[in-house]
C-alpha positions as semicolon CSV with decimal commas, in nm:
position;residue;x (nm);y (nm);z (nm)
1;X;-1,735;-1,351;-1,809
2;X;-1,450;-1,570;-1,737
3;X;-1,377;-1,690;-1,410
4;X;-1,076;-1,475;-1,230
5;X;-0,771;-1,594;-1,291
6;X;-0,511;-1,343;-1,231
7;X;-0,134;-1,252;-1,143
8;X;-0,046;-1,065;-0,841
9;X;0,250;-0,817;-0,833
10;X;0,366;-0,750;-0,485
11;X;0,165;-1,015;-0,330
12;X;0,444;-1,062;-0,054
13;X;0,383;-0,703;0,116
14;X;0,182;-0,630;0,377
15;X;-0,129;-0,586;0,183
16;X;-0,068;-0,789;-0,077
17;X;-0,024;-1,102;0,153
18;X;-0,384;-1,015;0,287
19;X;-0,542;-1,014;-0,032
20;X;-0,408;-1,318;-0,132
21;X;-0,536;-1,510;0,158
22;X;-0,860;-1,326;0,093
23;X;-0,833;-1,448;-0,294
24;X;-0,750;-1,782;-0,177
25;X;-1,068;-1,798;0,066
26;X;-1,272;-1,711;-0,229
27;X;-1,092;-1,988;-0,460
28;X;-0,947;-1,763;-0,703
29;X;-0,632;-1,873;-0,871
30;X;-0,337;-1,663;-0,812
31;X;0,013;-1,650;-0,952
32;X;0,286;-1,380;-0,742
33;X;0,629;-1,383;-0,882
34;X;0,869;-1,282;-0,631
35;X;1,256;-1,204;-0,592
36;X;1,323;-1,497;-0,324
37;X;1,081;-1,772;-0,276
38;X;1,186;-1,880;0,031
39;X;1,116;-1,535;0,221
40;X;0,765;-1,584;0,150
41;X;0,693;-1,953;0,292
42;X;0,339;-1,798;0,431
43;X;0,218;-1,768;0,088
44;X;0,278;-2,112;-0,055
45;X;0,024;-2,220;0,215
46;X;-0,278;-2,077;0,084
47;X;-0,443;-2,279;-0,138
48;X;-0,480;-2,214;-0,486
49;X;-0,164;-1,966;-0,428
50;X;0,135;-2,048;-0,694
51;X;0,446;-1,832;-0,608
52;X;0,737;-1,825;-0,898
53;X;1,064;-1,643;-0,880
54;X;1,071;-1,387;-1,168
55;X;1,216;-1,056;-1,266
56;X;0,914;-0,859;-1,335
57;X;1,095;-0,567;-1,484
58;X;1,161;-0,788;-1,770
59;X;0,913;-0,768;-2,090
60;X;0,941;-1,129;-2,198
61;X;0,905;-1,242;-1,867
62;X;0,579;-1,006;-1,741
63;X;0,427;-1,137;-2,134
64;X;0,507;-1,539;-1,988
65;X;0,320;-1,468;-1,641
66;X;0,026;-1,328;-1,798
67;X;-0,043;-1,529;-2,038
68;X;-0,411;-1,694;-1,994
69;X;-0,499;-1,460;-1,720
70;X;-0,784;-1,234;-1,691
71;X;-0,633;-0,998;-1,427
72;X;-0,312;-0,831;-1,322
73;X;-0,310;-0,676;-0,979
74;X;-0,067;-0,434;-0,884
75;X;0,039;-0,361;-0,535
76;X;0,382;-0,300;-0,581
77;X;0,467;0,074;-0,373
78;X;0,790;0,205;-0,236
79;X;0,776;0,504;0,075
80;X;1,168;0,653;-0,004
81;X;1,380;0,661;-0,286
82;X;1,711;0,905;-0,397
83;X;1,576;1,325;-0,434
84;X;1,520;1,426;-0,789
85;X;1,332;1,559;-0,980
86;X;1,038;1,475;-1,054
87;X;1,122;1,215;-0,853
88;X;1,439;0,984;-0,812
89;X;1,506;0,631;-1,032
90;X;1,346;0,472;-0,724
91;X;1,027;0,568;-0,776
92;X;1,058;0,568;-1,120
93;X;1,147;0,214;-1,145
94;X;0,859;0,111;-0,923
95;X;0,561;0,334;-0,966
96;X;0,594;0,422;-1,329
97;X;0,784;0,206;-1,519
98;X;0,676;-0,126;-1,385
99;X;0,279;-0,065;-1,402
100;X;0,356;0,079;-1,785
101;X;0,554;-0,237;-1,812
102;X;0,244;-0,423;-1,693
103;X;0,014;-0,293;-1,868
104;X;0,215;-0,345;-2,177
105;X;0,240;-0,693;-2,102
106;X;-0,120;-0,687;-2,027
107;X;-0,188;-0,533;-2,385
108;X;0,005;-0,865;-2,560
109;X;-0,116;-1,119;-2,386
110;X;-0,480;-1,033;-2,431
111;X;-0,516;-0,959;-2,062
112;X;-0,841;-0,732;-2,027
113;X;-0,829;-0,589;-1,657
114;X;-0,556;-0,412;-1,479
115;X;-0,599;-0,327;-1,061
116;X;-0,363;-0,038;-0,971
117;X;-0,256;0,081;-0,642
118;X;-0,193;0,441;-0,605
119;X;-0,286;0,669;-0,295
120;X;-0,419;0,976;-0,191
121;X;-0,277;1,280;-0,278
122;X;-0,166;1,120;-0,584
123;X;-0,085;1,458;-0,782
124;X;0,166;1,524;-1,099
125;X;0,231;1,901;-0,944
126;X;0,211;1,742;-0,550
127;X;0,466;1,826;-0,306
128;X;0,641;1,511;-0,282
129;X;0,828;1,302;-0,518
130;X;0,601;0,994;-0,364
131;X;0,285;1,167;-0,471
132;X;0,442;1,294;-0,806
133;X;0,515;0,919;-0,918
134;X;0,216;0,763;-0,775
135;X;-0,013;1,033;-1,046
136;X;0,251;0,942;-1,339
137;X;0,149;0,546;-1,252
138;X;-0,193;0,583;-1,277
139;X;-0,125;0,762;-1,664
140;X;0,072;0,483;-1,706
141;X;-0,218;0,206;-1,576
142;X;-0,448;0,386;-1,825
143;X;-0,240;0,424;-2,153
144;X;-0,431;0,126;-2,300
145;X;-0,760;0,191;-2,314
146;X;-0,824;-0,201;-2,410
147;X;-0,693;-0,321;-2,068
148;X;-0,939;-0,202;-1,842
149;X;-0,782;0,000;-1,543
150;X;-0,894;-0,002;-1,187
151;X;-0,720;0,240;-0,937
152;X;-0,711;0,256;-0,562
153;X;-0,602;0,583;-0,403
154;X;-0,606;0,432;-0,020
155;X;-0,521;0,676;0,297
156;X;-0,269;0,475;0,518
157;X;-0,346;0,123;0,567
158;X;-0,366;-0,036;0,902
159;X;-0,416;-0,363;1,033
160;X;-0,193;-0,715;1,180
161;X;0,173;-0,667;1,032
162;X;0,126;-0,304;0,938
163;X;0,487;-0,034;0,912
164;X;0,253;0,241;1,069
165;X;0,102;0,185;1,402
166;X;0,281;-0,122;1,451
167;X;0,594;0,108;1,423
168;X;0,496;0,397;1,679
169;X;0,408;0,095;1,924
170;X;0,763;-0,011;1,901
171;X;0,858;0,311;1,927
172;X;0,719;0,385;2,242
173;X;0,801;0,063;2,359
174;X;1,173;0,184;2,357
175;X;1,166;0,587;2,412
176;X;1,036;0,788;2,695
177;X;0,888;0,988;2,463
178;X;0,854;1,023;2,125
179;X;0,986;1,358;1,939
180;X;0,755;1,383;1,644
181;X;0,766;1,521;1,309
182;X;0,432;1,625;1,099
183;X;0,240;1,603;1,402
184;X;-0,073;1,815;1,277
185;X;-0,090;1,584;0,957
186;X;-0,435;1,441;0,939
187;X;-0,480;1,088;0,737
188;X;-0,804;0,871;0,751
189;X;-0,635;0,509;0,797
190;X;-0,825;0,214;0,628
191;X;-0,857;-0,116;0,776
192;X;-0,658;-0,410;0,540
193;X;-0,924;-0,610;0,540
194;X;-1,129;-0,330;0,380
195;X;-0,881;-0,233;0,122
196;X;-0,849;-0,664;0,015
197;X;-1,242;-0,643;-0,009
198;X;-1,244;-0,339;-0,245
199;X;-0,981;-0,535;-0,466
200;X;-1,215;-0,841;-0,460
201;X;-1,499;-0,685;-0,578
202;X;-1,361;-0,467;-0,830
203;X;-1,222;-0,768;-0,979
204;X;-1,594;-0,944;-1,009
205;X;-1,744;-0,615;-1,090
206;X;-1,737;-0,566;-1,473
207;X;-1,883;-0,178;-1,385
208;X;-1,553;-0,134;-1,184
209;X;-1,321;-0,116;-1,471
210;X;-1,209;0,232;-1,588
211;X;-1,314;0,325;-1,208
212;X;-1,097;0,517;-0,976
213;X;-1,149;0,480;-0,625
214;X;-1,027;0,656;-0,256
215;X;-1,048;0,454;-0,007
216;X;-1,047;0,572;0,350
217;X;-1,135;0,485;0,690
218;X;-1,448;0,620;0,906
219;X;-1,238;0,810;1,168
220;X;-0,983;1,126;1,087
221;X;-0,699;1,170;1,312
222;X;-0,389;1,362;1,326
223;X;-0,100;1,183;1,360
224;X;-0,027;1,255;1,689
225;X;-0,343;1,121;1,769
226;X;-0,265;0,835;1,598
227;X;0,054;0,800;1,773
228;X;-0,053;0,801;2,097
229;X;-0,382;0,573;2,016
230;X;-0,093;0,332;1,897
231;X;0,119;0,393;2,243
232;X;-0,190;0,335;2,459
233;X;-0,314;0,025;2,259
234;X;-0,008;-0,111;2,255
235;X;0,039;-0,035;2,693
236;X;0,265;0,191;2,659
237;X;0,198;0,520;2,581
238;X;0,415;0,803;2,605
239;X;0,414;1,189;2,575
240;X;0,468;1,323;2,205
241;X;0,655;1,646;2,158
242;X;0,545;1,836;1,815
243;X;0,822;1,921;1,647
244;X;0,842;2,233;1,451
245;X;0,897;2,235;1,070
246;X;1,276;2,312;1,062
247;X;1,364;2,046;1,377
248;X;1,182;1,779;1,209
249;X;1,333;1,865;0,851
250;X;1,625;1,798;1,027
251;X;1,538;1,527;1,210
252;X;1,453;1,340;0,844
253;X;1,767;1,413;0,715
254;X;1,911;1,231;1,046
255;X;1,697;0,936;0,927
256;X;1,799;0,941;0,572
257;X;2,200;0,916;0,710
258;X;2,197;0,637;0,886
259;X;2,256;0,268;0,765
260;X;1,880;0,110;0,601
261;X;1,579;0,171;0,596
262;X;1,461;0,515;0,711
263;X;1,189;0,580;0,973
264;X;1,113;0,889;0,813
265;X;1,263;1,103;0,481
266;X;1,174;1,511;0,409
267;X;0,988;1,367;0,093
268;X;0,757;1,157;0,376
269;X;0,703;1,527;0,546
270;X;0,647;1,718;0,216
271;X;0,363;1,432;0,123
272;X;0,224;1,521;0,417
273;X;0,183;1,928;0,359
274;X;-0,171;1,767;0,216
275;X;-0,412;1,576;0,380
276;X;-0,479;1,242;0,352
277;X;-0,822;1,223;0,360
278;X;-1,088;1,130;0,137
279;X;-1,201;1,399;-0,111
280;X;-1,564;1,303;-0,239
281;X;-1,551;1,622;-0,463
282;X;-1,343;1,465;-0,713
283;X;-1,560;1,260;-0,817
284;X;-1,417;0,969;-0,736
285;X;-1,600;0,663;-0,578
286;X;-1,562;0,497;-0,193
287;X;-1,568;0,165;-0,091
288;X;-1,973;0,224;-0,016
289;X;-2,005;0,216;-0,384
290;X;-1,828;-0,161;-0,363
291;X;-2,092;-0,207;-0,070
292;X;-1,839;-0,209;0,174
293;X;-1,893;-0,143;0,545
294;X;-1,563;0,039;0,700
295;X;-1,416;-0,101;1,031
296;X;-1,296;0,155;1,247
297;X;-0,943;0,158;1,376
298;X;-1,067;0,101;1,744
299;X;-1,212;-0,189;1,658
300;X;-0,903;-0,367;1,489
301;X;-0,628;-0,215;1,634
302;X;-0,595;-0,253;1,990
303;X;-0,599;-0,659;1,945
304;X;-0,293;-0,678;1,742
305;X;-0,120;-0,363;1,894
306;X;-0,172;-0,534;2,296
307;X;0,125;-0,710;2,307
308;X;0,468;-0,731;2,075
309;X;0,449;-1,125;2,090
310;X;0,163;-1,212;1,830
311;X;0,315;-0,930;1,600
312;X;0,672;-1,125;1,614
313;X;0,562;-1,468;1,596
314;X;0,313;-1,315;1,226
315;X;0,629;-1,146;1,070
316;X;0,862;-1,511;1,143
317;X;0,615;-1,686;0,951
318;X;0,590;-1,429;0,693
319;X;0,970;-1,443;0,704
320;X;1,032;-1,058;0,769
């Protein structure tokens, strides 16, 4: 087998940058076009790391990348996009067209594996339009049977730089308490590092291709238990109040009115109507299967929740 050589799509996100340092630590040659170079000076660092401005929704262009590779890896995932139905051009654009664009590209260059990141409760009849697009992505990462498909189905993802804890840290940093929608939602959050270790080994493991896997933490909390675990690692916890279904309906569609990006939508509450949580009945394999040990959340996240500094100072060199 060749040696990895491979193309990263959404290398410049949260998890993506992590794998790519990981990929870089391991000397694996990596290529991540991006919209803006110079937003992503912490990547050029890392040896071994090429970054190239591209429009990856363009055929020609997605065929030029790949060319010579033996991998694409795609991390590219949106949380909110315009209501329709099934789902909105958004998440059309992102979590359907672009991997079938991939994979297409994939399928002409000669390109023989394809690592796809969906997420749990990834369902073509779920209840959100998030979980709706994520199942039509994975078709689309399989409609070639010659490029091998890999896909991830990850609970939330935690770790340094993170929009989830990090967020409800801020939060409580600012508010006296914290009014919170979906509070009895239960999720099983994975450490980063954990997640970048699955990809890694999938990609050396020829018996990973055509493989789908869920990847979840060891602990399951609700998220009000992850709130406050964020509030108290973070120094400043503070009391949640559990909103009921029609206040915090309401309070999403506050969210969704005002100017950027929202904290929360109503599709973010109707994705979690199901559980996040690992569902070994499926069939599916877990990141023991990749002989991965799982780092709980308590072990991580109090060092990078402690104090707002170190999180600042990580997102200016990552220039977010």
């Amino acid at each position: 087998m060749r040696d990895p050589n491979v193309v990263v799509f959404g290398g410049s996100g949260f998890i993506g940058s992590h794998l790519l340092a990981l990929l870089a630590q391991e000397g694996i040659p990596a290529l991540v076009p991006v919209r803006h170079a110079a937003r992503v000076r912490h990547l050029t660092t890392l040896p071994g790391v090429d970054v190239v401005e591209a429009d990856i929704h363009d055929d020609a262009t997605l065929r030029r990348l790949l060319a010579g590779r033996t991998a694409a890896l795609n991390l590219v995932g949106i949380l909110h996009g315009s209501r329709a139905q099934p789902y909105g051009p958004e998440f059309r654009r992102a979590h359907v067209e672009l991997p079938q664009r991939i994979v297409d590209a994939c399928r002409a260059s000669g390109v023989p594996r394809y690592l796809h990141m969906s997420a749990l409760g990834a369902n073509v009849n779920g209840p959100s339009m998030y979980s709706r697009s994520k199942a039509d992505g994975e078709l689309a990462a399989r409609s070639h049977p010659e490029v091998a498909a890999t896909i991830f189905r990850p609970s939330v993802v935690f770790g340094p730089g993170d929009h989830f804890l990090t967020m409800f840290a801020k939060l409580q940093r600012r508010l006296p308490v914290v009014p919170l929608a979906g509070a009895a939602a239960t999720f099983q959050p994975v450490y980063v590092g954990d997640v970048a270790t699955a990809w890694l080994h999938a990609l050396r493991d020829p018996h990973a291709a055509h493989q789908v896997y869920q990847l979840g933490g060891p602990g399951i909390y609700t998220l009000a238990e992850l709130v406050r675990l964020a509030g108290r690692y973070a120094g400043c916890e503070r009391p949640v109040i559990e909103l009921p279904a029609t206040m915090a309906r309401l309070q999403a569609r506050f969210f969704e009115l005002l100017p950027g990006e929202p904290l929360l939508t109503r599709d973010n509450l109707d994705s979690m109507k199901v559980d996040n949580v690992l569902a070994p009945g499926m069939g599916d394999l877990t990141a023991a299967s990749l002989g991965i040990k799982l780092t709980p959340l308590e072990a991580v996240a109090p060092h990078y929740l402690a104090s707002g500094e170190p999180l600042d100072r990580l997102r200016t060199r990552a220039g977010r």
